[in-house]
C-alpha positions as CSV (number, residue, x, y, z in Angstrom):
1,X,-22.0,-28.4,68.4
2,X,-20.6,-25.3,67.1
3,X,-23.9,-24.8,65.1
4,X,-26.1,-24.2,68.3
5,X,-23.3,-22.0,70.3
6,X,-23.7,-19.7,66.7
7,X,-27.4,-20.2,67.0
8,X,-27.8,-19.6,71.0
9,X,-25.2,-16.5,70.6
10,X,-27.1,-14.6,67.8
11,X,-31.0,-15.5,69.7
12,X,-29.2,-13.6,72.9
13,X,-27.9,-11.0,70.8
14,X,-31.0,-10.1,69.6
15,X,-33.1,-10.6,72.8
16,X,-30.5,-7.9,73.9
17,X,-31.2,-5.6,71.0
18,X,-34.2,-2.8,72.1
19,X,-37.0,-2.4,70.0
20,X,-37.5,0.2,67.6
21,X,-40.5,2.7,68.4
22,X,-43.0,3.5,65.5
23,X,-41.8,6.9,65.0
24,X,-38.0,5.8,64.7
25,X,-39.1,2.9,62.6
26,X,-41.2,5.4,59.8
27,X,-37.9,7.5,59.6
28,X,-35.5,5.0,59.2
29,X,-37.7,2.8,56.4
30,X,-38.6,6.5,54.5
31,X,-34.7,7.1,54.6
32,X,-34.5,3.9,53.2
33,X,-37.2,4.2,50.7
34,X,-35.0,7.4,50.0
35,X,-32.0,6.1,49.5
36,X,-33.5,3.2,47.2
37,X,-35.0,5.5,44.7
38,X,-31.5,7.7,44.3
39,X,-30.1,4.5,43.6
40,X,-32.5,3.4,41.1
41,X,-32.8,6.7,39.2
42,X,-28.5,6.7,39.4
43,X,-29.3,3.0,37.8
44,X,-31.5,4.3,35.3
45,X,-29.5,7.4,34.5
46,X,-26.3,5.2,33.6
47,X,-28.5,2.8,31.4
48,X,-30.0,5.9,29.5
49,X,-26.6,7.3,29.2
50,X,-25.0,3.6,28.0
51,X,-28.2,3.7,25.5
52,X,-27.6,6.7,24.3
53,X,-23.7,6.5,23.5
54,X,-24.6,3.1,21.7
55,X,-26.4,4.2,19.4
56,X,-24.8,7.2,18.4
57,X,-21.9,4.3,18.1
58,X,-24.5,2.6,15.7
59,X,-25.4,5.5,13.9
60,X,-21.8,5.8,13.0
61,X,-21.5,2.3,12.3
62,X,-24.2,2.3,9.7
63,X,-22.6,5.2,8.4
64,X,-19.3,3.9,7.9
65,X,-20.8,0.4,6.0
66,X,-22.1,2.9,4.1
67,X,-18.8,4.4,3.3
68,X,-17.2,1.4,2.7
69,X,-20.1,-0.2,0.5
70,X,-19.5,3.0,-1.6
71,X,-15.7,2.3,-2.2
72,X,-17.0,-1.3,-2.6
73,X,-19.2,-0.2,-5.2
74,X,-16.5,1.8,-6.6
75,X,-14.5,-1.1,-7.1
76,X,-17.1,-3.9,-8.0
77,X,-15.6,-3.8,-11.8
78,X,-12.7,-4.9,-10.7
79,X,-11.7,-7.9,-8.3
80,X,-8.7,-8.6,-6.0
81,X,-7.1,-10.4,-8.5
82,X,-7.9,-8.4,-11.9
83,X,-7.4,-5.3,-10.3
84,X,-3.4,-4.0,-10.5
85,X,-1.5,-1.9,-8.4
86,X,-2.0,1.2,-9.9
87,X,-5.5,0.9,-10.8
88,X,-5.8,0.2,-6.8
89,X,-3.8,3.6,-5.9
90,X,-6.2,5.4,-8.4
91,X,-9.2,3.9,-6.7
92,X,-8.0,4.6,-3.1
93,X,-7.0,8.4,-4.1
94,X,-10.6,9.1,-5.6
95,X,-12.3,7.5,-2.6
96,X,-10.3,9.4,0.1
97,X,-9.6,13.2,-1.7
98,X,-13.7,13.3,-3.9
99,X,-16.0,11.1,-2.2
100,X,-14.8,11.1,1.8
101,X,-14.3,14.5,1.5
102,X,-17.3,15.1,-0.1
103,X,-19.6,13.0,2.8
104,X,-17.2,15.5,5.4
105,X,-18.4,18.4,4.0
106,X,-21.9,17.0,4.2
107,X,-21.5,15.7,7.7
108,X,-18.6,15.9,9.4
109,X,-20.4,14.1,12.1
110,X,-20.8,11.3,9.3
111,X,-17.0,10.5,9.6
112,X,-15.2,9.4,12.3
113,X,-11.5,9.8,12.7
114,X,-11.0,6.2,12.3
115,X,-12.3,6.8,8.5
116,X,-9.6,9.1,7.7
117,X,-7.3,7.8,9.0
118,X,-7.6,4.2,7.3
119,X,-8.1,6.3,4.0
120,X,-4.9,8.2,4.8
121,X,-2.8,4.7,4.9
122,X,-4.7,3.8,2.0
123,X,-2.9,7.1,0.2
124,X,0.5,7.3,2.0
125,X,3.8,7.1,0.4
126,X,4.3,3.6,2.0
127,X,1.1,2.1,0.8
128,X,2.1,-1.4,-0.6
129,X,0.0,-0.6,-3.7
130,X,2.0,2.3,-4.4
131,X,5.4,0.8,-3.6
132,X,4.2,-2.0,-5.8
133,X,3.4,0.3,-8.5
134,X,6.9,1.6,-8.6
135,X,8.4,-2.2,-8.3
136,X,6.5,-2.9,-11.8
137,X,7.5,0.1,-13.4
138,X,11.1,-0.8,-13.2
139,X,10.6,-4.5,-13.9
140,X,8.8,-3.6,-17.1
141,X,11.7,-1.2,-17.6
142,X,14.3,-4.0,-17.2
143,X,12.0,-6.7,-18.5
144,X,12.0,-5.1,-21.9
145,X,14.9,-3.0,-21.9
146,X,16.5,-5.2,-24.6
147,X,14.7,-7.8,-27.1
148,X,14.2,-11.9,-26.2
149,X,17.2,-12.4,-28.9
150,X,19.7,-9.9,-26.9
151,X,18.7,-11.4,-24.0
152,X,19.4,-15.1,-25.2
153,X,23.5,-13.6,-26.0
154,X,23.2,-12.3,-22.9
155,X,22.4,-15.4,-21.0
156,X,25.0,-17.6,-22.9
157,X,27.8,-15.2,-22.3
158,X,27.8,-15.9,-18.8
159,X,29.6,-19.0,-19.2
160,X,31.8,-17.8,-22.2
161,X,33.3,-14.9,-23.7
162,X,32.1,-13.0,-26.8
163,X,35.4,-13.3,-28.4
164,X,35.3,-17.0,-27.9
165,X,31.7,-17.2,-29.3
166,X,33.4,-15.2,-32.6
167,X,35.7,-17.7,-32.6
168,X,33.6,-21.1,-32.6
169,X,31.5,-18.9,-35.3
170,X,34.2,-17.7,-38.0
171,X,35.4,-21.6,-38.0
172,X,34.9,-23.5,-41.3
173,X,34.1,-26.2,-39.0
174,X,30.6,-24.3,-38.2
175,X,29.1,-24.6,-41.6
176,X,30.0,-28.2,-42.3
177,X,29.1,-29.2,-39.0
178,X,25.2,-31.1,-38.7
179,X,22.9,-29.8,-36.2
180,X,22.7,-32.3,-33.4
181,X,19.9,-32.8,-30.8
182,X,21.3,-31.2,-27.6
183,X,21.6,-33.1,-24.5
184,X,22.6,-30.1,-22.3
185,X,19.9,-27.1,-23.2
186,X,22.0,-24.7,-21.3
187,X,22.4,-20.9,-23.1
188,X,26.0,-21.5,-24.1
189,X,25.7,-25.1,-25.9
190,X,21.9,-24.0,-27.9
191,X,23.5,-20.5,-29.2
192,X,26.7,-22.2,-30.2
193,X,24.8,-25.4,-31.6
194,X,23.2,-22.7,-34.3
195,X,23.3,-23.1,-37.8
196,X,24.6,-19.7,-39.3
197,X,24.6,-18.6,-43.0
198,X,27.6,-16.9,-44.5
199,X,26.4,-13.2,-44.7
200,X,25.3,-13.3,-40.9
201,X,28.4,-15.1,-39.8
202,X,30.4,-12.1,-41.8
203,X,28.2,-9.8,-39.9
204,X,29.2,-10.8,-36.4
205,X,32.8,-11.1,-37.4
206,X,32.9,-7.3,-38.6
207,X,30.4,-6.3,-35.7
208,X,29.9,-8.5,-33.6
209,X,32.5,-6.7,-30.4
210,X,30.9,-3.5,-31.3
211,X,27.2,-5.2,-30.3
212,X,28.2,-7.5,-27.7
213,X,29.9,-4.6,-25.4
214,X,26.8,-2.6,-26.6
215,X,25.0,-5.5,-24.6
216,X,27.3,-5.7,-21.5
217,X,27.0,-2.0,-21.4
218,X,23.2,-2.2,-21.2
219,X,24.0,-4.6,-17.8
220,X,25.4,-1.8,-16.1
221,X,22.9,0.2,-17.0
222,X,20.1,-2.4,-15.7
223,X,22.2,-2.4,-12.1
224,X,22.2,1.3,-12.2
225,X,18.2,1.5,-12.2
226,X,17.8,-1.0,-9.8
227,X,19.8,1.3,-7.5
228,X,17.9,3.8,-8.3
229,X,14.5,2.1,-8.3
230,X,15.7,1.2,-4.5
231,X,16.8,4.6,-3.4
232,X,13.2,5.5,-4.4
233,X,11.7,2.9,-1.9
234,X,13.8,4.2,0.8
235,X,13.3,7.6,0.1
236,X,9.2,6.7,0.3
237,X,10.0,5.3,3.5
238,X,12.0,7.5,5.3
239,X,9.4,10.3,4.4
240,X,6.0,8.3,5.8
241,X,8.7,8.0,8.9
242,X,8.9,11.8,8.9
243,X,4.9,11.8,9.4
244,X,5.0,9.1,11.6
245,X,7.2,10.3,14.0
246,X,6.1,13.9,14.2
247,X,1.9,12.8,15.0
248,X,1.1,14.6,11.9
249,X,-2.6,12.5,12.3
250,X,-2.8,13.3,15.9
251,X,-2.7,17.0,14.4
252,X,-5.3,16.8,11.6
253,X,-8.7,18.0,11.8
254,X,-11.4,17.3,9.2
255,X,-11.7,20.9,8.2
256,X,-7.8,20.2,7.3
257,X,-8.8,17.1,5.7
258,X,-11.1,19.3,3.9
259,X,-8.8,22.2,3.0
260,X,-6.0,19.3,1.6
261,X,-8.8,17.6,-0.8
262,X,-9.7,20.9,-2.0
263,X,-6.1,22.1,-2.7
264,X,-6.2,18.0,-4.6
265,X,-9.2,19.1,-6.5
266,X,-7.8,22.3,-7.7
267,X,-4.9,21.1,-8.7
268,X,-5.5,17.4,-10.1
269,X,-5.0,16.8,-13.6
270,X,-3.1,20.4,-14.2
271,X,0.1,20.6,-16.2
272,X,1.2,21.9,-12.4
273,X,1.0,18.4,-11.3
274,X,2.9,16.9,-14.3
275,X,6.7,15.6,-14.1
276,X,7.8,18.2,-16.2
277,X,6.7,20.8,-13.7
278,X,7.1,18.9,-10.8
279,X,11.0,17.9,-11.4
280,X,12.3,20.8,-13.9
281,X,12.8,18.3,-16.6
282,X,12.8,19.6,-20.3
283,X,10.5,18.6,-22.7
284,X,12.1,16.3,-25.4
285,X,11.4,16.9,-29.1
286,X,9.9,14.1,-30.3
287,X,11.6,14.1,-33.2
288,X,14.6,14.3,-32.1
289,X,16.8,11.2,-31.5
290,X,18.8,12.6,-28.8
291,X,18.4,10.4,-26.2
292,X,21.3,11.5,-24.1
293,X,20.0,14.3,-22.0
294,X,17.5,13.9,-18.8
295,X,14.4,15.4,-21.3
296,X,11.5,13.7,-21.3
297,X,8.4,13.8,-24.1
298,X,5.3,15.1,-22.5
């Protein structure tokens, strides 16, 4: 029912409407002719415009596979794995101060800003690579600061003292006792399990305390470079931080990109970029066994 009151309502609607003449009928289907095209060329304006911005984007795209194939490429002797820290921090700083800068000086249109910025991570201070590369550095340092045998005293004086170890070893009970199979492996029960002649077991009773506080000494010293080697992270840290918070990207142009990988190249590989230079620190004679100032042998 409600359909044919719509139906009857719009067919006296439109008996009421008056006819368009011919003249008024030409102008209103040329302004709509008019008003068609303007929308169509707006239409094909915006696709043109769409085109054009994608493939400048692809243009750029292909260039920066390029890029990255080249530091690929760069790389392809070493893998993932096989590749260490350091040789990963030596890659990433030839990539981003030689051969980027190189392709901006070519093209700066080449790059984008992305680019730089990824091979500015790639360089910072705070680069897990780098911070990696320092971590090593002082595990090898503490790793083979003393010998496997110190280390073996070490380990077993944790559960005794040296004094007591002296003890067990200037007994006449030591040399008559047979070597048994040990049931408990533990530092303390192997090193006083050992079978020692005469002139060593005179050796550690005349110098043994002199050694074994040599030893504890050389603990303190291990603590004192892990401090350090920490105080080093944080001071990496705090200075990418610095950068961070103060936008320096935001305020970097490629011609500054430019201008730093040219103050790199100029310098790189000088005796101005050594530690000597860098940190005042004296050149050691190697020679010399004085090991107790901060100089260092070039």
């Amino acid at each position: 029912m409600s359909e044919v009151s719509f139906n009857t309502k719009f067919f006296t609607q439109t008996l009421k409407e008056e006819p368009l003449d011919e003249t008024k009928r030409k102008t209103v289907n040329k302004l709509r002719s008019q008003e068609y095209r303007k929308r169509r060329k707006q239409y094909i304006q915006s696709l043109e415009h769409k085109n054009k911005l994608l493939s400048e984007e692809n243009v750029l795209l292909k260039q920066e596979i390029h890029i990255l194939r080249s530091k690929i490429s760069h790389t392809s002797e070493f893998s993932s794995a096989e590749a260490d820290s350091k040789t990963k921090v030596d890659i990433s700083e030839n990539f981003a101060f030689y051969q980027l800068s190189t392709m901006v000086k070519k093209d700066p249109n080449s790059v984008r800003f992305s680019q730089l910025a990824m091979a500015a991570s790639d360089t910072s201070n705070w680069n897990p690579n780098r911070i990696q590369v320092i971590k090593d550095a002082f595990n090898d340092v503490i790793n083979y600061i003393i010998s496997k045998d110190s280390k073996c005293y070490v380990s077993a004086f944790k559960s005794m003292k040296p004094s007591e170890y002296l003890k067990k070893v200037n007994s006449k009970r030591s040399f008559k006792a047979r070597y048994k199979e040990l049931v408990d492996m533990s530092p303390r029960e192997v090193l006083l399990n050992q079978k020692l002649s005469e002139p060593i077991t005179t050796y550690f009773t005349k110098y043994g305390t002199e050694f074994f506080k040599n030893l504890k000494d050389c603990g303190k010293l291990v603590k004192k470079l892990i401090t350090i080697r920490n105080e080093i992270i944080s001071n990496s840290l705090k200075r990418e931080q610095i950068l961070i918070n103060t936008n320096l990207i935001q305020h970097f142009t490629k011609d500054d990109y430019i201008t730093m990988c040219e103050l790199v190249g100029k310098l790189d590989g000088s005796k101005y970029l050594k530690p000597h230079y860098l940190w005042d620190i004296p050149s050691r004679d190697k020679n010399s066994e004085d090991y107790l100032s901060y100089c260092l042998s070039e």
